[in-house]
Each structure stands twice: as C-alpha cells, then as structure tokens.
PALUM-230263 format. One line per 10 residues: for each residue y, x, z of C-alpha. Coordinates in Angstrom, 2 decimals, always signed. Example, Ala and Ser with C-alpha at 12.3 -4.5 7.8 and 13.67 -1.06 7.14 Angstrom:
2
-4.50:+12.30:+7.80 ~ -1.06:+13.67:+7.14
END
This chain:
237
+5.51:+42.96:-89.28 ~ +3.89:+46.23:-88.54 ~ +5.36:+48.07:-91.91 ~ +8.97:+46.47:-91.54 ~ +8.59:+47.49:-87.80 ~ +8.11:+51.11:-88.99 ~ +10.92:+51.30:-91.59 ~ +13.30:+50.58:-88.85 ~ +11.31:+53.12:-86.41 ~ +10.53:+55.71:-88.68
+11.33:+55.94:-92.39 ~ +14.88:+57.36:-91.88 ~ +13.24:+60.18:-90.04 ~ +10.42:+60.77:-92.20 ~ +12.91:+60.85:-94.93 ~ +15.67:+62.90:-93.34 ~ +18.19:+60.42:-94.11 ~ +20.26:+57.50:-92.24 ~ +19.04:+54.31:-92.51 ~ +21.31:+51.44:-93.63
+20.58:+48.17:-95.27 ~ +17.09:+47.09:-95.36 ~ +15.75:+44.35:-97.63 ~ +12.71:+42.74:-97.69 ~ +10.99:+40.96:-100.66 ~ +7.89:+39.39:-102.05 ~ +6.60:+37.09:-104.90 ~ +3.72:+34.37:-104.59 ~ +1.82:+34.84:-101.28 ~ +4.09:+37.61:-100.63
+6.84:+35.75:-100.25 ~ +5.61:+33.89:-98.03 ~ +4.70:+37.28:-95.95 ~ +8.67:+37.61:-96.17 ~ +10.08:+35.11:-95.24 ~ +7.52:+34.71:-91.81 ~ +7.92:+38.26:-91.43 ~ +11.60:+38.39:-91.60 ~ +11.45:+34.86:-89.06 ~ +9.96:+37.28:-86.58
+10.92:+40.60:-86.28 ~ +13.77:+42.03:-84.69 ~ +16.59:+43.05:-86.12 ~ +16.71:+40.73:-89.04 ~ +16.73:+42.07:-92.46 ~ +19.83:+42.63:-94.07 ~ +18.82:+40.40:-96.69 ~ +15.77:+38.57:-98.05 ~ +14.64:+37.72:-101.61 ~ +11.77:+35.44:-102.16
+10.40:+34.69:-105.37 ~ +8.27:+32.14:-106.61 ~ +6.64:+32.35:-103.08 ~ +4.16:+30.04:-101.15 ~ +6.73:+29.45:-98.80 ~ +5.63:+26.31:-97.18 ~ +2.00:+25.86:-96.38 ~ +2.37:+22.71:-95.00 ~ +2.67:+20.77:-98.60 ~ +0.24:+18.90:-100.40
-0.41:+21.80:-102.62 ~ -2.11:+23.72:-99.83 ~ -4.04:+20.62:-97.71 ~ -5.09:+18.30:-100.27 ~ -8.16:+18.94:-102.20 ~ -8.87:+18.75:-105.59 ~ -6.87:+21.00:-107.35 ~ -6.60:+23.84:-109.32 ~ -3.95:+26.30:-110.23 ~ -2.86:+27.07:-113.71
-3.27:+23.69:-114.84 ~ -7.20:+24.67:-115.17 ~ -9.96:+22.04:-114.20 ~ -11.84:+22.26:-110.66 ~ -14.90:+24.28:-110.84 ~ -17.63:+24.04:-108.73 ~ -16.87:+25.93:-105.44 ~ -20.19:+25.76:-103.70 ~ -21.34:+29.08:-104.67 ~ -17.80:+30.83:-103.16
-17.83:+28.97:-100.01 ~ -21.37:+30.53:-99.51 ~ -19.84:+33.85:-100.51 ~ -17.35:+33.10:-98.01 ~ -19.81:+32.10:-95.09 ~ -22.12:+34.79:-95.87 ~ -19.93:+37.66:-97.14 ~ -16.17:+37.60:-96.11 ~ -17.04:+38.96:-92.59 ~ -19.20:+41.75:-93.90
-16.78:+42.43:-96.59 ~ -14.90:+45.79:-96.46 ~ -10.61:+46.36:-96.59 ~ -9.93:+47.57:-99.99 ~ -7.15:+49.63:-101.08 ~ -5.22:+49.67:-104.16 ~ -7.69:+47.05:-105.45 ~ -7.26:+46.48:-109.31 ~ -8.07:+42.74:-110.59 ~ -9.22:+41.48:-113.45
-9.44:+37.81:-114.22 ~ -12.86:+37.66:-114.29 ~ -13.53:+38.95:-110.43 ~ -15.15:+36.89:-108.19 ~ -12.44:+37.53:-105.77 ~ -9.88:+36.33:-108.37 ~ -11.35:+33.05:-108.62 ~ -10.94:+32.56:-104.92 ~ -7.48:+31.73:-105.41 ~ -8.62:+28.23:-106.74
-11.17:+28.04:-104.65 ~ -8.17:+28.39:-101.93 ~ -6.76:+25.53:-103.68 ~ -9.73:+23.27:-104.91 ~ -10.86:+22.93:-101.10 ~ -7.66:+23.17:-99.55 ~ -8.33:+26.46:-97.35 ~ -5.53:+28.01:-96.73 ~ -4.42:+26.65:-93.15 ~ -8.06:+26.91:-92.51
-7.85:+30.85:-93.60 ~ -4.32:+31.36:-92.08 ~ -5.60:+29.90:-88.62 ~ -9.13:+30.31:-87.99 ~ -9.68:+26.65:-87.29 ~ -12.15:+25.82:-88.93 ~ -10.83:+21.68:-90.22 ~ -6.89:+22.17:-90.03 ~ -6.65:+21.57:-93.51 ~ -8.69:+18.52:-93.73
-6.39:+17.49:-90.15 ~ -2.85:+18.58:-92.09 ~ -4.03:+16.35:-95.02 ~ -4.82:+13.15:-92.68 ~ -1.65:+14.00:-90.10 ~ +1.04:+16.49:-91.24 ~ +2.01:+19.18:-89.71 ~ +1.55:+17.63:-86.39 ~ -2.23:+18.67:-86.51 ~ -0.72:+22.10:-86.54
-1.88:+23.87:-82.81 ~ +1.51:+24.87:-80.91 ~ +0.03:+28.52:-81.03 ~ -0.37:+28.45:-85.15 ~ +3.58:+26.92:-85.50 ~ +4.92:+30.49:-86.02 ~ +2.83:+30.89:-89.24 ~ +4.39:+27.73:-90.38 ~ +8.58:+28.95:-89.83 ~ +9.97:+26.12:-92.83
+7.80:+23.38:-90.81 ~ +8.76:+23.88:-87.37 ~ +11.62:+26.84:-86.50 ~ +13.62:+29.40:-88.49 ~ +15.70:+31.73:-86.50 ~ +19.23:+30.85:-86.46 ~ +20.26:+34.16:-87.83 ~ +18.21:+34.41:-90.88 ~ +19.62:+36.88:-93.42 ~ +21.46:+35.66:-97.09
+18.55:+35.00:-99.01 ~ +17.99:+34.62:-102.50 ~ +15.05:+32.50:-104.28 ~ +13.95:+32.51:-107.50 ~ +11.31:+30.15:-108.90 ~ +10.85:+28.93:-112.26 ~ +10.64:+25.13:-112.90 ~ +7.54:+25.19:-114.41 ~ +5.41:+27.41:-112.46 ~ +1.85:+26.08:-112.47
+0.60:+28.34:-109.94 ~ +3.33:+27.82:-106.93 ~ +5.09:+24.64:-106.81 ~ +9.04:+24.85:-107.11 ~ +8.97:+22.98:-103.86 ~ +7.81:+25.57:-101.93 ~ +11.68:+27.07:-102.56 ~ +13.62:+24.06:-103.09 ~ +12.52:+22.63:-99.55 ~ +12.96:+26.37:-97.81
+16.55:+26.69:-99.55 ~ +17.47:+22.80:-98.10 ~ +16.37:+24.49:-94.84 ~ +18.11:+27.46:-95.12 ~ +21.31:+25.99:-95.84 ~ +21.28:+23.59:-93.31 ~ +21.10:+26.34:-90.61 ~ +24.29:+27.83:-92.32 ~ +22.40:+30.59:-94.03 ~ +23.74:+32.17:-97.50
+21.60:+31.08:-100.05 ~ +21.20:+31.82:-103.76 ~ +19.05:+29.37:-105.49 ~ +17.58:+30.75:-109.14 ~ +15.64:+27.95:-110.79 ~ +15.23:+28.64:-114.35 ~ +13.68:+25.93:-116.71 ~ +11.18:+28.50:-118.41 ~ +9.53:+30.90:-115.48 ~ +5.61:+30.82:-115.15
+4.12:+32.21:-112.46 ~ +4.52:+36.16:-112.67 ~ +6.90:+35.82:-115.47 ~ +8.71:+39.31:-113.72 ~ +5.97:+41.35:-114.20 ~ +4.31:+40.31:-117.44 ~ +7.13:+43.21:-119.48 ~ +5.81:+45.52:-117.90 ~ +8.33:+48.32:-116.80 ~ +11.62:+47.37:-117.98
+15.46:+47.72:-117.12 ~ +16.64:+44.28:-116.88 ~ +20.09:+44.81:-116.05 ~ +20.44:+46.33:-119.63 ~ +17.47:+44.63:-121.55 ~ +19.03:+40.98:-122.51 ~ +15.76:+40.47:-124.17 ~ +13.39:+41.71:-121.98 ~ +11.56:+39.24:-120.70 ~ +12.23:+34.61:-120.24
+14.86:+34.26:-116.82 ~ +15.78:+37.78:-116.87 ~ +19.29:+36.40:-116.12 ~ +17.65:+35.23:-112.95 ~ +16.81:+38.45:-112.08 ~ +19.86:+40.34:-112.68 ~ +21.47:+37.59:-110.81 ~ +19.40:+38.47:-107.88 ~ +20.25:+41.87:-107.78 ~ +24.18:+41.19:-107.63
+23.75:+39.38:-104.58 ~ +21.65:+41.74:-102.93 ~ +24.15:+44.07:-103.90 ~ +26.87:+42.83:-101.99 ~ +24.96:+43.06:-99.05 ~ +24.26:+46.57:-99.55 ~ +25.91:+48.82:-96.55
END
C-alpha cells in the first residue's frame, strides 16, 4: 500500500512527467498483494492483473495440513518450525535476495503449506489456521477480515481485472482465480478470465526475456499473455 501510495504521490514528480493510468500486478503471493492492495487504497487502480495468484487464503489449500506444493511428498517440518520459533524474529530484511532451490528459506514455502501457516503468518494468531480448518472463515477475527477481501468485502469499484492461471498449476490452485473472478463479476466488475490447459506455476518467466507479442513460440500460454496485454491496453489513458 505504501509503494502504490507513492506512485500516486510522487513518481510523476520524481519523473517530471504527468501521471495517467496506473496498473498494478503480481503473480503467486504477489497477486494476492494486488488484489488486497488494490481493495484498499484510494484511488483505485486503473486496472488490475493477477496471475496465478494466492488470491484466496481462506481455501483448503492454505488451512488444511498435509500438503505439499509441486506435487512433492511432505517432508518433515520439525526442524523449520524450530527455525521459525528460534530464528524468524532475529532474522534480518533482505534485499534483492537471489534463491536457489536448495535454500532453507525456499523450502519454507511447503513448510507454509505442509502445516497450514499462512493465516497463522498473515495474522499473528498463533491457531487461526488450525480454527479456519475446523470453522471457515468465521474463525477469522473482525480486525484480520481486510486481509481476507474475496472472503468477506471487495470494494464496489474494483478496477477491470484480468486473471490468468493455468489449469494445471501445482503450486497455486486454479481456484484461487476462478472463485475471485465469480466474485468479481458478481459486483459488476470487468473481468478477463485466462485459463489455459498447459500453464505451471511460473510458466511466464521460465523464457527468460522474451517479446511475446511477436514470439508465437516463445513460451506454453503465451496467447494468454498477449491477451492480457490487449485488455490492459484499452484501459490505458
């Protein structure tokens, strides 16, 4: 909220120019930054696109345990969780971070998942997910609802938005985006749905830098992808 709060307070004079349309995006946990974010702040984005994102923390997928992403078996998360007792509030904000798959932070995403953590994580209390898998969203706190916008409340006034997900995602569920579409529609919102049959999780990126408005080849669902950017084109003042 802070950094779209400062495009609309800043950029255009830190950039000399007039500021017109502004879009906001994100993939996987950062789409689900975008579409809270853009439930929140004031004005509304001009448009939103949200791809393959974690939009709705309130599924199965994120409160029962069990678990893992990728189609991979559990592992044994005892060793994390002490990591995350012992460590996480020691630990220090890194910047421009670079991954690789064997990191012990990397394997916290299905840790996240194995032991259902994430409401726990997005709320500080300390047994919502084990209370969201028993309840529903009911066990949610009034205070925590905002994190939670497909659940409970999206503004009236949210912005055409586009989704893209690919059927067979085995990191994010396609029903994170099917159920958020079904919500945005029903409020009257413009909605693009993009829900190619062949679309793992990432598939965007995994090309590299590529042109795919002019690269039919370059990468599975690019047609998803330039579809995306004709509709964010007509909303471009």
């Amino acid at each position: 909220m802070d950094a779209y709060n400062w495009v609309h307070s800043s950029l255009a004079k830190e950039l000399n120019i007039k500021l017109a349309s502004v879009f906001l995006s994100g993939s996987s946990a950062g789409g689900y930054l975008a579409l809270t974010t853009a439930n929140l702040v004031q004005p509304p984005p001009t448009a939103l696109q949200l791809v393959y994102g974690m939009l709705d923390p309130t599924l199965p997928r994120y409160t029962k345990k069990g678990e893992n992403i990728w189609n991979a078996p559990p592992i044994d998360t005892a060793p994390y969780q002490l990591w995350l007792k012992e460590e996480l509030p020691k630990r220090k904000v890194l910047t421009g971070y670079s991954a690789s798959p064997e990191d012990f932070r990397v394997a916290l995403m299905s840790v996240f998942h194995i032991d259902a953590l994430f409401p726990r994580y997005m709320t500080g209390e300390e047994d919502l997910g084990e209370r969201m898998a028993k309840e529903g969203a009911k066990a949610i706190p009034e205070k925590h609802k905002r994190l939670f916008a497909i659940a409970f409340e999206l503004r009236k006034d949210m912005p055409p938005t586009v989704i893209i997900h690919g059927r067979n995602d085995s990191a994010v569920t396609i029903e994170n985006s099917e159920v958020a579409g079904k919500k945005l529609k029903e409020l009257g919102v413009t909605v693009q749905e993009e829900y190619p049959d062949d679309a793992e999780h990432g598939f965007d990126s995994r090309s590299g830098r590529i042109d795919v408005e002019k690269d039919e080849k370059a990468i599975p669902a690019a047609q998803s992808l330039r579809n995306a950017i004709k509709f964010l084109e007509k909303y471009a003042k």
